[in-house]
N, C-alpha and C positions, 0 to 999 in steps of 0.2 A: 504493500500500500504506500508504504514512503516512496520508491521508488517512481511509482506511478501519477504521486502528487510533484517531485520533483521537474518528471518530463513534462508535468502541464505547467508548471511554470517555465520554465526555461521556454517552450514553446511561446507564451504571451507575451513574456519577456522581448521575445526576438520579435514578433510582430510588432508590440508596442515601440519598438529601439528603428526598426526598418521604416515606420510609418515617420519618423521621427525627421529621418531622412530628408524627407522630400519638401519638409518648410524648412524649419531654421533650428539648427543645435546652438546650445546655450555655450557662448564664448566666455568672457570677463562677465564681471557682478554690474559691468553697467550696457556692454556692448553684442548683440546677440548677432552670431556667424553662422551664413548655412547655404546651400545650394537648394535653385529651384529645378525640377525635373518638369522637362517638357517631354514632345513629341521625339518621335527617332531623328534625329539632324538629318536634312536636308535641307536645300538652298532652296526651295518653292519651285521658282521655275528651272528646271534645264531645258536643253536641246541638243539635238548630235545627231549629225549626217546618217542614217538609216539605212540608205542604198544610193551610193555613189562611187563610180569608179577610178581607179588608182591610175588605168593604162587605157590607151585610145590608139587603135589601129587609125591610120589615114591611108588610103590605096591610090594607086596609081592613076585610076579613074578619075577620081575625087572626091568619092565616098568615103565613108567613114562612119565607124563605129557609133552608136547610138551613147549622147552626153546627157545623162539627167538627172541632176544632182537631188535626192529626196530627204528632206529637214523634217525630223519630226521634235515638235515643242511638246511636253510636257509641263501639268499643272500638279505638284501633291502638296503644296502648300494651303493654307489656312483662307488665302483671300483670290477674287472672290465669290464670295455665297448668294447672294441678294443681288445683287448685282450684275452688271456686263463686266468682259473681261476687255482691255482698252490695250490693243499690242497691237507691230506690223515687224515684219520680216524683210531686210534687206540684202540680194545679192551684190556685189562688188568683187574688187582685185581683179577682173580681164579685162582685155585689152579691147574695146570697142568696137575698134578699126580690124580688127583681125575675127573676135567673135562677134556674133549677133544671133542677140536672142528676142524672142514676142512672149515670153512670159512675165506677167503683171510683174510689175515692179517699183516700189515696193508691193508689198501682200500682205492683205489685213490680216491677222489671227482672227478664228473663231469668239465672237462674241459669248459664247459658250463655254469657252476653257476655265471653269469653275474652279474652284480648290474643295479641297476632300469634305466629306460634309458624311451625311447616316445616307444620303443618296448617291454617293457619291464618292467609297470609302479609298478607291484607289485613286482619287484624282482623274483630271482628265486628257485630251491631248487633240493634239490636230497636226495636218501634217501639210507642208509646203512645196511645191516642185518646182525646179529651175532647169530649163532646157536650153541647149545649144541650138542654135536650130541649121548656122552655117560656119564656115570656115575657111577662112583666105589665107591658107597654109603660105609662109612666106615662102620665095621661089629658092630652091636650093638648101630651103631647110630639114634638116631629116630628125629634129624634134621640137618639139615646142612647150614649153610650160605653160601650165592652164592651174591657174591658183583664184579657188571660189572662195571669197569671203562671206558667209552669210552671219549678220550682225542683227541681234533683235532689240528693240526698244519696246518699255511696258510698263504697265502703270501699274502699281503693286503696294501692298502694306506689309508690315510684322507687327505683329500680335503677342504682348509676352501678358501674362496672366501670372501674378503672385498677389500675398498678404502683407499688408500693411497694419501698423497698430494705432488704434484711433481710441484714445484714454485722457480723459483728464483728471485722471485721480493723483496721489501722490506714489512717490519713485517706492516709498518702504511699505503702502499700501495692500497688505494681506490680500484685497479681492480684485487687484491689478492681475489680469489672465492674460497683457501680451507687453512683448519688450517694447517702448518708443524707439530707441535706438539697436537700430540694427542695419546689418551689411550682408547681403544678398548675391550672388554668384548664381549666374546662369549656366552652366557647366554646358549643356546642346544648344543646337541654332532653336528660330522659333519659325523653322521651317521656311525662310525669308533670307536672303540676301546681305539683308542690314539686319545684325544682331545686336539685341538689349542685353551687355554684359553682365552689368553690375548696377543695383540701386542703393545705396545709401540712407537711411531712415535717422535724421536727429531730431526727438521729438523732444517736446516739452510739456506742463498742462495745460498751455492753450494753444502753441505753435508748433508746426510742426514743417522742415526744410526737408527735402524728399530731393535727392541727386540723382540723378537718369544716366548712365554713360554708356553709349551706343556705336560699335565697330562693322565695319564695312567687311567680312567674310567670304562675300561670292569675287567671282572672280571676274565684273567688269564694274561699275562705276554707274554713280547716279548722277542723271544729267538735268537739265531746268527743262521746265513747263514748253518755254519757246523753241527747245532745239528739238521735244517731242514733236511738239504740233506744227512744226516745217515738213512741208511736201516729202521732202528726201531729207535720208535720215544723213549720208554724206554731202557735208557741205563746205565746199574749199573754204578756208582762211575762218571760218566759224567758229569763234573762244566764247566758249559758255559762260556765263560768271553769274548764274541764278540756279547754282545745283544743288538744291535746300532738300532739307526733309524738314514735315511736318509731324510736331510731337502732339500727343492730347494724352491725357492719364482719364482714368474714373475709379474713383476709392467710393465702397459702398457706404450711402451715409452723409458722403458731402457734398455739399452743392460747389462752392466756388471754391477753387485751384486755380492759381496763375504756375506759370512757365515764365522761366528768362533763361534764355530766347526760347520761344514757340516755335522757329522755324531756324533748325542747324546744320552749321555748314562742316562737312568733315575736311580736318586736318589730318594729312597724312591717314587714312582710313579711319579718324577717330575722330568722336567728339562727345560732349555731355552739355547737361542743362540743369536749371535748379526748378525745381517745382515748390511750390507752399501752398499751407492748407492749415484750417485751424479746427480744434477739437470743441465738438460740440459740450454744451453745458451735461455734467454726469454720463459723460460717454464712456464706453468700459468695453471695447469687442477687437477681436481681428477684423479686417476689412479685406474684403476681395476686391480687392482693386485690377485694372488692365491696362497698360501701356497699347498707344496705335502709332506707328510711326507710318507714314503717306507718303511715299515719293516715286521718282518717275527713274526708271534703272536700264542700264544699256551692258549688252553683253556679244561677245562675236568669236563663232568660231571659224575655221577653213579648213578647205581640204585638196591638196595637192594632185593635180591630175596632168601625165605624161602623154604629147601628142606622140606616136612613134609611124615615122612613112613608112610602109612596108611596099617593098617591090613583087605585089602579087598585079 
C-alpha cells in the first residue's frame, strides 16, 4: 500500500511540475522566469519550386525542351482566418531579350490561403506556374544560364498569446495569486516570420510597464505598405524607408494600453516597444493577454536552370 500511495504521488507530482512548465517558474522572491510554449515553429508562410527543371535540351531545329517553373506557396500559420489572404508572386533574374514568357506576371495568390484553423488543420496552399514560352539561343552559344527568381510579397501577422499579472494588492499580500514582475521567453516561433521573443512585466499596485521585444526569424525582410501596393514588386533604384510593423497587445480586463512606438522599425533584425496599463481598483487574477504584430513581408527564392545545345 505505501508503495502504491508513493507512485501516485510522484505521478501528480510530475504532472503538476510539467504543467508548471508552460507559464512561468518562480525565479528571485521579486522576479518571476519562464518560457511560453507555442505551436510546432514554423515560419507561416513558405514556398519552394515543386517541379522545375535543373537541364534544358535546345536542338538543332530550335526546339527545345518544355521550361515550366511550378511555385507552390504554403499557409500553416495562424493568420489569416476571417479574412482574405492579401499576397502576389513575382518571377524575375532572365534575361528578357533572350526569354519570353505570356505568363501573368506578377500572380495574385489565392484569396483563400487561410492559416490552420478546426477547418483547416493542415493549412493551406496554392500553387503558381511560370513558362518559357520562347528562346533566342544566342548564335554560337552551346549553353546558357537561365536563373528564375520567384520572390513573394504578403501581408501577414504573429500572434503570441501569454499571461500577464493584473493585481493591485500588496507585494507581501497572502491572497496575491500572480507575480507583477516577470520575464517571459518565447522558446518557438508563433508560426510567423517576425517572432515575439521576450516580454518583460514591471508591475506595481496601480502601474504596470509591459516590454515587447520582437526579432525578424524568416529568412526575407518586411517591407512598407507602398512598395506592397506598386504594380511590380521589382523596382529599379526603389529604397523603402516605411518598413514598420504594427504592434497592438489585449490583457483580459483592460480597456486602455498605450504602446511607444505603436509602429516598429527593426534594427539589424530587432527591435522592442514599451506598452502601459494600469490595475484596476481590487484586481487580483492572471490575465490572458495576446500580442498582434501586422506587417507586410517579402521573401524570394531561385532556381538554377542549364540551357545545353545538343547536336541531335
Amino acid at each position: 500500500m505505501k508503495l502504491k500511495n508513493i507512485l501516485i504521488f510522484i505521478i501528480i507530482s510530475s504532472l503538476f511540475l510539467s504543467g508548471c512548465d508552460l507559464l512561468v517558474q518562480p525565479g528571485n522572491t521579486n522576479t518571476n522566469t519562464g518560457t511560453v510554449s507555442t505551436q510546432e515553429a514554423n515560419l507561416g508562410i513558405s514556398f519552394e519550386f515543386v517541379d522545375a527543371p535543373t537541364k534544358i535540351n535546345y536542338y538543332n531545329d530550335g526546339t527545345y525542351d518544355s521550361i515550366s517553373a511550378l511555385v507552390e506557396i504554403n499557409n500553416k500559420g495562424r493568420y489569416p482566418i476571417n479574412q482574405d489572404f492579401n499576397g502576389r508572386i513575382e518571377f524575375s533574374g532572365y534575361d528578357e531579350s533572350i526569354f519570353k514568357t505570356s505568363s501573368t506576371n506578377p500572380a495574385i495568390i489565392s484569396k483563400k490561403l487561410h492559416g490552420v484553423s478546426s477547418i483547416n488543420p493542415d493549412g493551406t496552399y496554392d500553387q503558381k506556374t511560370f513558362t518559357i514560352d520562347d528562346i533566342n539561343l544566342i548564335e554560337g552559344a552551346e549553353t546558357l544560364d537561365l536563373n528564375i527568381f520567384a520572390t513573394l510579397d504578403y501581408e501577414y501577422a504573429t500572434i503570441a498569446n501569454l499571461m500577464l499579472c493584473v493585481s493591485s494588492v500588496l507585494e507581501n499580500d497572502q491572497t496575491k495569486v500572480c507575480e507583477r514582475n516577470q520575464v517571459l521567453t518565447f522558446e518557438e516561433s508563433q508560426n510567423a516570420p517576425i517572432k515575439v521573443t521576450q516580454v518583460e512585466q514591471i508591475g506595481g499596485l496601480n502601474n504596470n510597464l509591459v516590454k515587447i521585444y520582437i526579432e525578424n526569424i524568416g529568412n526575407g525582410r518586411v517591407i512598407s505598405p507602398e512598395k506592397f501596393n506598386n504594380e511590380k514588386i521589382k523596382l529599379e533604384g526603389y529604397k523603402d524607408i516605411n518598413e514598420k510593423i504594427d504592434i497592438s497587445i489585449e490583457v483580459d480586463g483592460i480597456k486602455d494600453i498605450t504602446c511607444d512606438p505603436i509602429r516598429i522599425e527593426l534594427r539589424d533584425g530587432k527591435a522592442n516597444t514599451l506598452c502601459r496599463f494600469e490595475n484596476p481598483k481590487d484586481s487580483n487574477y492572471p490575465a490572458s493577454t495576446t500580442i498582434t504584430l501586422k506587417y507586410y513581408y517579402e521573401d524570394t527564392i531561385n532556381r538554377d536552370i542549364k540551357i545545353i545545345k545538343t547536336n541531335i
